[in-house]
Every structure is written in C-alpha cells, then in structure tokens.
N, C-alpha and C positions, 0 to 999 in steps of 0.2 A: 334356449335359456330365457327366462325371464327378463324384462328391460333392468330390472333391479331387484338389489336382497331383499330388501324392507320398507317398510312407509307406514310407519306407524301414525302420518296428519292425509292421509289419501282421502279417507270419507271428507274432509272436510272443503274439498276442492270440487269432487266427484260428479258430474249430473249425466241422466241413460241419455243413451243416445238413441236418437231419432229416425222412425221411418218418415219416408216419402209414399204418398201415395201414387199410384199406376193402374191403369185398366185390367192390366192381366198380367200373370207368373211368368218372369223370365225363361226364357228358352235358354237351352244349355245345359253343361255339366258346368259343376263349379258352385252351384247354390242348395243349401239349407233351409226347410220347410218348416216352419213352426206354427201353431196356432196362433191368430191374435184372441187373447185370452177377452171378456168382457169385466175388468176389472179396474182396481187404481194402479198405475202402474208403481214401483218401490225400488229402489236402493236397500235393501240390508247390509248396514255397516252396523259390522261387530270388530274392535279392534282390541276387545278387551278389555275395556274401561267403561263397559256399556254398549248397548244395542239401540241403535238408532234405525227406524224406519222412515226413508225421505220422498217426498211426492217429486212426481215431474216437475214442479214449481220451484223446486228448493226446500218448501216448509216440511216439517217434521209429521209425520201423521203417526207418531208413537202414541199418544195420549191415545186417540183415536180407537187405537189398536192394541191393546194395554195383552191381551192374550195371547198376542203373535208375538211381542217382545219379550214376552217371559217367558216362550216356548224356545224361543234363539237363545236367550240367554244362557237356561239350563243344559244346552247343548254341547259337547267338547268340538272342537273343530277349526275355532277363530286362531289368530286374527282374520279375516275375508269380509271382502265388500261382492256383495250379490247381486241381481238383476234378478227382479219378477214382480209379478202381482199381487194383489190381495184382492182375494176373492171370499165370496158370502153362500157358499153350494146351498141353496134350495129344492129340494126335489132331486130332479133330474137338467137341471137349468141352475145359471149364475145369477143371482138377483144384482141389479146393480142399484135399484132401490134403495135395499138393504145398507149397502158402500153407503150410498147418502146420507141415511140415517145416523149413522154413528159420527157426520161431520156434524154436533153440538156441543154447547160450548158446558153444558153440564154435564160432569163427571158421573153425578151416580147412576145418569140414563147411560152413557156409555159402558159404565160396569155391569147394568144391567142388560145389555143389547149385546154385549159380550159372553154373556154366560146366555142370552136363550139365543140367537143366533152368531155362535164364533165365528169367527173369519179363517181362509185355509192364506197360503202363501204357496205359487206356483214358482219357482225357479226354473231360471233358463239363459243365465248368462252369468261370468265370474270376475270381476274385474280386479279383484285382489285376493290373493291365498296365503297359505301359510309361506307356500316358495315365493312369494313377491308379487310384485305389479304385471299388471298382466294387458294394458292397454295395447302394447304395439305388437300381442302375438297374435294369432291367427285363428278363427273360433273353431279349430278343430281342438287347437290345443288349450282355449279355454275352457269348449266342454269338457274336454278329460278332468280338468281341474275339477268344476263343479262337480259332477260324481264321483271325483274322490268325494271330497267334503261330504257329500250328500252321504256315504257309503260309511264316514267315519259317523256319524250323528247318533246319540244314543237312544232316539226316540224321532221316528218321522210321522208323529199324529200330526195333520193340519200340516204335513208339507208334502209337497211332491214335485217331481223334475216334469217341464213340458214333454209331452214325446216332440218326436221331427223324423222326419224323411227325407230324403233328397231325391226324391222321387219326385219329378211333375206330376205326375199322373194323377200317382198317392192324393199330391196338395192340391188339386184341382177337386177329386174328391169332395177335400174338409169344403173347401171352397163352397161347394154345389147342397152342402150340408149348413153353411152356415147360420145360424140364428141361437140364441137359446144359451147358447154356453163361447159358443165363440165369434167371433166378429168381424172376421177375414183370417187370411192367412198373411206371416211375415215370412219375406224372402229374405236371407243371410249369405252375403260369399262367404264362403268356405274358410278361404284364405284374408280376408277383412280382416283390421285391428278393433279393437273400440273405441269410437269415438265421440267422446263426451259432446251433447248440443246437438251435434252434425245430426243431417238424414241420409245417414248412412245406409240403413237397409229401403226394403220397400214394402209396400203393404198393398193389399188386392181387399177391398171386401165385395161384399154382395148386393149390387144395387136392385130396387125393386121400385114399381112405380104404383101410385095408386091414383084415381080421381076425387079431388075433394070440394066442397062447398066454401066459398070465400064465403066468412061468415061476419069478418072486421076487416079493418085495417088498421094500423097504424100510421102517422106519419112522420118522416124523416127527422132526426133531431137538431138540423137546420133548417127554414123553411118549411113551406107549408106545401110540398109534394109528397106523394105515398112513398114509403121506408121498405113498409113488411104489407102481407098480405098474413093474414088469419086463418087458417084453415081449420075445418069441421069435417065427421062425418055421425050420420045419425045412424045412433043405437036401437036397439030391438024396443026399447019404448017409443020409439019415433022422435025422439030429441035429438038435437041438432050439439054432439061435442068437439069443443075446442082439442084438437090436436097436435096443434104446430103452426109454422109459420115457413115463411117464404120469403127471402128477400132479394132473391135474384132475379132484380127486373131489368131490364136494359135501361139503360140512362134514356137515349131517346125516346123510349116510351112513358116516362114518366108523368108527362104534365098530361098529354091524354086521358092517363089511365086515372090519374087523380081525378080529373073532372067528371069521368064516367062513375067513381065510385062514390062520388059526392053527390050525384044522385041519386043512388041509390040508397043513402043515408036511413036508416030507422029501427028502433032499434025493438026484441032484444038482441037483434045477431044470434047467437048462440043462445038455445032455448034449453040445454044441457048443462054441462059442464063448461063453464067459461073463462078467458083468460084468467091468472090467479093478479093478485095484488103486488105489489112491486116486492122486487126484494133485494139482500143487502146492496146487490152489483148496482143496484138500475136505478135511476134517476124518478122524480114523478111523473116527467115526460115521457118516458120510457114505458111506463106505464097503464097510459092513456092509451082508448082506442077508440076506433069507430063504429060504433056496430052496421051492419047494413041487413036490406034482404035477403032472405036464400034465394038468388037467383042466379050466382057466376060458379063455373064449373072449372078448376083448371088440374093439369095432369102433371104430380111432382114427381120428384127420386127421391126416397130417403134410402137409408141404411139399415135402419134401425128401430125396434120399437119396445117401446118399455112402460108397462101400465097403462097401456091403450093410447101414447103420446108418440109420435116422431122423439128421437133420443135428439138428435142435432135438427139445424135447418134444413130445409130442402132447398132441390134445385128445383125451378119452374121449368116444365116442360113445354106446354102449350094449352092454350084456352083450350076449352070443350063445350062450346055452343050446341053440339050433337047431344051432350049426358045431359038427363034430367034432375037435377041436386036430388031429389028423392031415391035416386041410383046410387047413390055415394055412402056407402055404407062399411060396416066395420067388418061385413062377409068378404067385401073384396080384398085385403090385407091376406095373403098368405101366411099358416099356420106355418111356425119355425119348427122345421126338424130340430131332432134334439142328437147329438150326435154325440152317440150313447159310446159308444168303443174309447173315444176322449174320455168322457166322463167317467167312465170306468176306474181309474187311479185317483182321481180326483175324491169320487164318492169312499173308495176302498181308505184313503188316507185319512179321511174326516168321518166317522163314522156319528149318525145321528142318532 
C-alpha cells in the first residue's frame, strides 16, 4: 500500500533523486537498467491545479517548455508527480543544443523554437499517483504505477516510457552503444524507495580519451598559477579549434607548470574557433586567457561531445611529448553510434 492516500502540496517539496557515478554496472540480481537519457532532467507535477515542469535545480522550466505543458495538461490521469526528461529528438540523435536554445528569456523565440523543434518527455519514475505517495515503495511497484498512468493517457504524441532491463548483459550493451541519444546507463535497486536529493542510484557512462593541443590557458581565480588548460584540436581547414578545457592538474604541479606555460605565451592560441566571451555565470576574470603556442600535447577523458565541444571538463590524463599537435585532430574523436532499437519509441512517439 502506499505510504499515504493523498498529497495534494507533494510537488511543492519534491526534488529527483540523484545518481552516483561508478566505473562499471553492478553485478548481481536485484538491479534495474535504464538509459541515461541526453536531456534536462524533469519533475512533472500535475496536481490538478496546473502542470508544472521542475528542473534539477528547483526552478520551473514550464515557460521553457510551453508544449510539453499543454500536452500534460490536456491529458486525464492527474493528480501524479513524474520523473523524466525532456528531450529535442533530432534525426536519429538527441540534440541537447536544442535544450539550450529554448533557455531565453524571450517568449516569442520560445514559442517559436517550440513549434519548429518540439520537445518529447521520456518518463521513467512515479513519485505520486492517483493511489498516493509513493516515496517509501519500492520501484517495482512504482513502475507499475507509471504505466498505469502512461496507459490511461488520451494522447501519448511527444511521450514515451524509458525501456529497462535487468539484464546486465542487455545494459552493458546500451553501455558499449553509448553516444548520440544516450549518455551512460542508470543502475536502480529493484526494491529501493525514492529518495529526494540522495544518490540513490548509479550511473556508468562511457569514457573515451583523445589527444589535444593546449592551445591557452587560463589562470586560477586567486593568484597568479594556472586554473584550466585550453584545449584544441585542428579541423580539416588546418585551424587550430577551441574544444574544452581541463582543470585537473595536481596541486603540486602547479607552479611548474605555470612557469613553463608562461613561456610559451603568444598569441593567437587558437587560430579557429576560440574560447567564446564571458557569460551570465562567469566573472571577467573568468574569462580572460592566455593564448600560447601550439606546441604542448596532453591526453584527456571526456564523456561527451556536442557540436564538436567536450560537453563537461575533462580529466588530464598525461603529457604527450611523443604527439606532434598537428596529429590532434577532430579524425581521432570516435563516431557515436546511434543506438537506433532506443530510438525507435522515441522517434515513433514524436513523429516529424
């Protein structure tokens, strides 16, 4: 049975609960395979009084989203608070570009970014139904819930339920597929409650490493030692693009490494695509870099790539005094499969 009948003030307390990241898929019975989707993650609270869509953050990404809410709305099924993404299907791939775009603070670009690229909404967890709160059950018994709901809906354009397996194997799979559309795999106990905050589940993605050209630097936003490294690689014009950055250096390597790069000083650094101009987050310090020669080579992990940029930082692996920066090219970045069997519901739901 539910922890309780009703809750009609739940959205208002509510925030998803959190993976943990890990190297690799739990071994064992007892766990639940999901993709990690490449989107915003979302709350849909519908209590009946209105549909509200809530970001990780807490803030409201309804404006945002002005098509997904009017898609909830007109649906029978509430009161329920949901768990999933909002995704922008592209093609045969998730743009998360796209996601960004529609964070502006002018409405008519939004209503227009809404009508030539809608947004879909992947559900995959339930945290309130029509039978109650559903925090302290167990996510066998919340999925059941969510495809009820799913199943009462009078229209599922632009929704659809994650798949999952509890099959390792299966999730090692998506794993070995990842890029394009999803972004690792989440691991779920079976028998787990939900829990708001917490990193409750765990996440796997797919690390890959490439060699890139320090092309700047920045430094630190106290003091005058190196913060970030720059990183480049050059495009089939022979230009030198800004990609990312790097700021895991060892403390004790720091005051070396500054001196050594302070030699190297001259600019333009990047003879491509260059860091962009500060924005809302970042201070003007923040901002500032140093351009240097193409002459240092070092070997990162990212995750992720998204309009030829690293999505997050990377990690520093090691100098490459061996690579000639002219090696460092946008050939070596491995081509993301697209991992079309996912996609398949996603594209069938949203039809372009």
């Amino acid at each position: 049975m539910p922890a309780h009948s009703t809750a009609p003030a739940t959205g208002a307390v509510l925030a998803p609960m959190e993976a943990r990241l890990v190297g690799q898929l739990p071994e064992g019975e007892g766990w639940q395979f999901e993709p990690k989707w490449d989107g915003f993650r979302c709350l849909v609270i519908d209590m009946r009084g209105g549909v509200e869509l809530r970001g990780r953050s807490g803030k409201s990404l309804t404006r945002y989203f002005p098509e997904v809410a009017a898609r909830i709305a007109a649906l029978a099924g509430g009161p329920f608070v949901l768990d999933g993404e909002l995704v922008i299907p592209l093609g045969d791939a998730l743009s998360f570009e796209a996601l960004q775009l529609r964070l502006h603070p002018a409405e008519s670009r939004i209503r227009r970014l809404a009508r030539e690229t809608p947004a879909s909404l992947i559900l995959f967890d339930c945290l309130v139904s029509p039978n109650g709160v559903l925090l302290g059950e167990p996510l066998t018994r919340r999925r059941a819930e969510l495809e009820s709901i799913f199943a009462s809906f009078r229209s599922r354009e632009g929704l659809s339920l994650t798949p999952f397996t509890r099959e390792r194997r299966e999730a090692q799979r998506w794993l070995e597929r990842a890029g394009g559309a999803i972004d690792g795999v989440v691991a779920k106990p079976l028998q787990g409650a939900y829990r708001p905050h917490e990193r409750a589940m765990l996440k796997v993605k797919r690390l890959r490493t490439a060699d890139c050209v320090v092309g700047g630097f920045r430094y630190a936003s106290h003091g005058r030692e190196v913060g970030s490294l720059l990183l480049g690689l050059y495009n089939d014009r022979g230009l030198l693009d800004h990609v990312g950055f790097t700021a895991s250096i060892p403390g004790r390597a720091r005051r070396a490494l500054t001196k050594r790069l302070e030699a190297l000083r001259e600019p333009p650094g990047f003879t491509g695509r260059a860091p962009g101009a500060p924005s809302r987050w970042s201070t003007e310090r923040s901002a500032e870099w140093e351009p240097l020669r193409p002459e240092l080579v070092v070997e990162v992990c990212y995750d992720h790539v998204t309009s030829e940029r690293f999505r997050h930082g990377t990690k520093l692996l090691r100098w490459r005094p061996d690579k000639a920066p002219r090696q460092c090219t946008f050939d070596q970045l491995q081509r993301e499969a697209r991992p079309s069997k996912l996609m398949k519901d996603i594209r069938a739901s949203h039809p372009s």
